[in-house]
C-alpha positions in Angstrom: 5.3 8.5 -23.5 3.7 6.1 -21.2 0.7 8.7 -20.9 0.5 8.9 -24.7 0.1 5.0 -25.3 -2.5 5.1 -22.7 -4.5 7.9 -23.6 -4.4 6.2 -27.1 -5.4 2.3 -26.5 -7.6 2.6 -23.8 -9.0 6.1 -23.6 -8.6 9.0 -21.6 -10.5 8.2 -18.3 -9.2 4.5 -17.7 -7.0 3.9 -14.3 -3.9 3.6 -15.7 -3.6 7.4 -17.7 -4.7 8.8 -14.1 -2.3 6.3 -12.5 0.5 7.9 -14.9 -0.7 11.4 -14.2 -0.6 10.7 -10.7 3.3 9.2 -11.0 4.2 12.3 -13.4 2.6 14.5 -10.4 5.0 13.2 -7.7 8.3 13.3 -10.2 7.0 17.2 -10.6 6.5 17.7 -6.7 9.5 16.1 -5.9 11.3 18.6 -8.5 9.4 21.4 -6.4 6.9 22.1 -9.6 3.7 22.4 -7.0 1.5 24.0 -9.6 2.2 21.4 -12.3 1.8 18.2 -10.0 -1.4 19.9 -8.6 -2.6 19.3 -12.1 -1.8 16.5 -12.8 -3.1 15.1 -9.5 -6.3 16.9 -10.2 -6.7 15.0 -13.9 -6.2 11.7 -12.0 -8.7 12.5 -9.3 -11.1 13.3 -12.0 -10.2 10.2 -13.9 -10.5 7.6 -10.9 -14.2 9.8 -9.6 -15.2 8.9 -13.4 -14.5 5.5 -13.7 -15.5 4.8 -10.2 -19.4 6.8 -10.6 -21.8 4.1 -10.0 -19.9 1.8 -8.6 -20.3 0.0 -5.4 -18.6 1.5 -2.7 -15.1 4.0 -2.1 -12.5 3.6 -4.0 -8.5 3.6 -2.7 -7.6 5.4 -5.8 -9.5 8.4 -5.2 -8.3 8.5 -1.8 -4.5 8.6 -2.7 -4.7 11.2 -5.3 -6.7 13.8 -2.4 -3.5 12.1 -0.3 -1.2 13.4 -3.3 -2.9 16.8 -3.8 -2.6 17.3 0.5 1.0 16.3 0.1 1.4 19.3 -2.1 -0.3 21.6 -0.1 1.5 20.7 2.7 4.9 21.4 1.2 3.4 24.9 0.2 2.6 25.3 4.1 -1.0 25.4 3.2 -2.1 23.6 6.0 -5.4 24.3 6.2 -6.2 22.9 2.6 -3.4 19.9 3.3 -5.7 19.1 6.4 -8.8 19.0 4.0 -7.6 16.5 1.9 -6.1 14.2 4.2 -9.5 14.3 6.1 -11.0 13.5 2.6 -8.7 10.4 1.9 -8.8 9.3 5.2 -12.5 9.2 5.4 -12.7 6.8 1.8 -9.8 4.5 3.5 -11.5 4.2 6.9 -14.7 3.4 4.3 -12.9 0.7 2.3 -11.8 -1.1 5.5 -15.1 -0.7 6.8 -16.5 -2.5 3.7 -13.9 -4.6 3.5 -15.0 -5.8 6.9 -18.5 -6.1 6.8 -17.9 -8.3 3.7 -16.3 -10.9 6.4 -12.4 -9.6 4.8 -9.9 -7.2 5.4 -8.4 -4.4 3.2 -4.3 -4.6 4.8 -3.6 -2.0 2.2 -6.9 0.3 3.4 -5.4 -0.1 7.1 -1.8 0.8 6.3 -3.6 3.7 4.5 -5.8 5.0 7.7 -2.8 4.6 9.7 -0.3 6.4 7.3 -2.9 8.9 6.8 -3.2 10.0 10.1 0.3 9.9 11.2 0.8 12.5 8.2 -1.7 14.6 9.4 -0.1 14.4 12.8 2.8 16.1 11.9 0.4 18.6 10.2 -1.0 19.5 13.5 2.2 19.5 14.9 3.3 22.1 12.1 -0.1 24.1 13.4 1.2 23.7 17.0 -2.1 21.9 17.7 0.1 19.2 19.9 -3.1 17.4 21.8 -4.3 16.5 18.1 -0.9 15.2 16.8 -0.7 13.4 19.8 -4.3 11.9 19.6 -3.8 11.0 15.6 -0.4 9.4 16.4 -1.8 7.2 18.7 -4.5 6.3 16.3 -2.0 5.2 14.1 -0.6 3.2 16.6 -3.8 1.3 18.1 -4.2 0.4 13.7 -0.9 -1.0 13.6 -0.6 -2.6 16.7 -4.0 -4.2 16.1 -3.9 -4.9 12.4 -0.2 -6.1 11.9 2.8 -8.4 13.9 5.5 -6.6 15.4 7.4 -7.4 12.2 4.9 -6.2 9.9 4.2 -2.8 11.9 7.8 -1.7 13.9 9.3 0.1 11.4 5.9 2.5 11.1 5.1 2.4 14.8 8.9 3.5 15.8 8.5 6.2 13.3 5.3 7.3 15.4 6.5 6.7 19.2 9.9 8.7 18.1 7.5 12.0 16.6 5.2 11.4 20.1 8.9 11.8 22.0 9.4 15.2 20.0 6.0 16.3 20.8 6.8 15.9 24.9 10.1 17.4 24.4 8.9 20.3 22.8 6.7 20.5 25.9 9.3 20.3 28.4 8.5 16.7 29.5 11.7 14.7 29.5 10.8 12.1 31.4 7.8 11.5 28.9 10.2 11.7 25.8 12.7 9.9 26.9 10.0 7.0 27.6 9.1 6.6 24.1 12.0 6.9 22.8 13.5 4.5 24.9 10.0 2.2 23.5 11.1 3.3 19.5 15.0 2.6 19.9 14.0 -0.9 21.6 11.1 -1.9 18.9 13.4 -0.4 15.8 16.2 -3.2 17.4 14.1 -5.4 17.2 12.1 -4.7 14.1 15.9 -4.2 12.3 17.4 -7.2 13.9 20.1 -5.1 15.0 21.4 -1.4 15.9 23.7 -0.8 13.3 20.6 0.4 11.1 20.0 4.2 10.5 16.5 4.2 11.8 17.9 3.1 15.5 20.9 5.3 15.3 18.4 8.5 14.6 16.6 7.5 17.4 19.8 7.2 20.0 20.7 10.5 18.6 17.1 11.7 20.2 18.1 9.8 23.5 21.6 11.3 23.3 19.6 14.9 23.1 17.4 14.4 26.5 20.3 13.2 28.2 22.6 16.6 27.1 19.1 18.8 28.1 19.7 17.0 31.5 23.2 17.8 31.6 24.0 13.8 31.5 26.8 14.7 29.2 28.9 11.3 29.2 25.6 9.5 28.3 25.1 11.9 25.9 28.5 11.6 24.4 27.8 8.2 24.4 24.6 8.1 21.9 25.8 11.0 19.3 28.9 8.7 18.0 26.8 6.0 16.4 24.4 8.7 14.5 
């Protein structure tokens, strides 16, 4: 309906019909109709390219619809193409802050963007089994954040990162490796949280409580897995 009103008052390619058609797109992926919420993130990426010919510089909008359309390929397992279109966004966010930089500002919203960006496309590579490229775009992530944002402002995304890093080592056999930054996400995600009774530091000391039973540690062990 909101689509219709839009389309009708202020003409088919204006931001907020592709805005709609982008929102209608992620209700259709979330219901698991990929073909339908490609569309409809194709419309909007046409939409935000049209308004945005001519103008001055990239354009954030553009960049989360190719964000979208990866997202869809990436729950079809097409990884390939997912990869394609998160290199795409991430090259017009990187841009924006870039611009948004030279113009003696910063684009927090850009930043968040590059970082998110590439921490989605390391779990793609971890997906692909491409480990040394997760690893190196999760730690891009993290440099952004750390940089860009207070511990506040980045812990939740950065624990989220350091926690995936410790899979990637434990996958590989290196314990001592994983259990280091986990030990890093379950301190920042206290601290971030304000406490431990929060879901995001209990899934982490159910990671810890998994290194200690590969060890054999099993009374540590036992001690982690109750508060998951």
């Amino acid at each position: 309906e909101a689509l219709v009103v839009y389309r009708d008052t202020l003409g088919r390619d204006h931001p907020h019909v592709a805005g709609t058609m982008k929102n209608i797109g992620m209700v259709l992926a979330e219901r698991g109709e990929l073909d339908a919420a490609m569309e409809k993130f194709t419309e909007a990426l046409q939409i935000y390219k049209a308004v945005n010919n001519g103008k001055d510089g990239p354009c954030c909008d553009i960049a989360s619809a190719l964000s979208c359309m990866g997202n869809v390929q990436n729950r079809r397992g097409e990884l390939d193409e997912a990869l394609k279109y998160y290199n795409e966004a991430l090259t017009i966010y990187k841009s924006v802050s870039s611009r948004a930089r030279e113009l003696g500002g910063r684009s927090r919203l850009a930043l968040q963007e590059v970082a998110s960006t590439l921490k989605i496309m390391g779990m793609v590579y971890t997906k692909r089994g491409e480990l040394d490229k997760a690893m190196s775009s999760f730690q891009d992530a993290i440099d952004i954040m750390r940089q860009n944002f207070s511990e506040q402002g980045s812990g939740a995304v950065v624990t989220s990162i350091l926690a995936r890093i410790g899979g990637i080592f434990c996958k590989m056999g290196k314990l001592d490796e994983a259990m280091s930054h986990y030990q890093e996400a379950y301190d920042l995600a206290t601290r971030t949280f304000g406490t431990t009774d929060h879901p995001e530091v209990a899934q982490v000391l159910h990671y810890i409580g998994g290194i200690h039973q590969k060890r054999g540690n099993l009374e540590k062990a036992k001690s982690c897995f109750p508060r998951f």
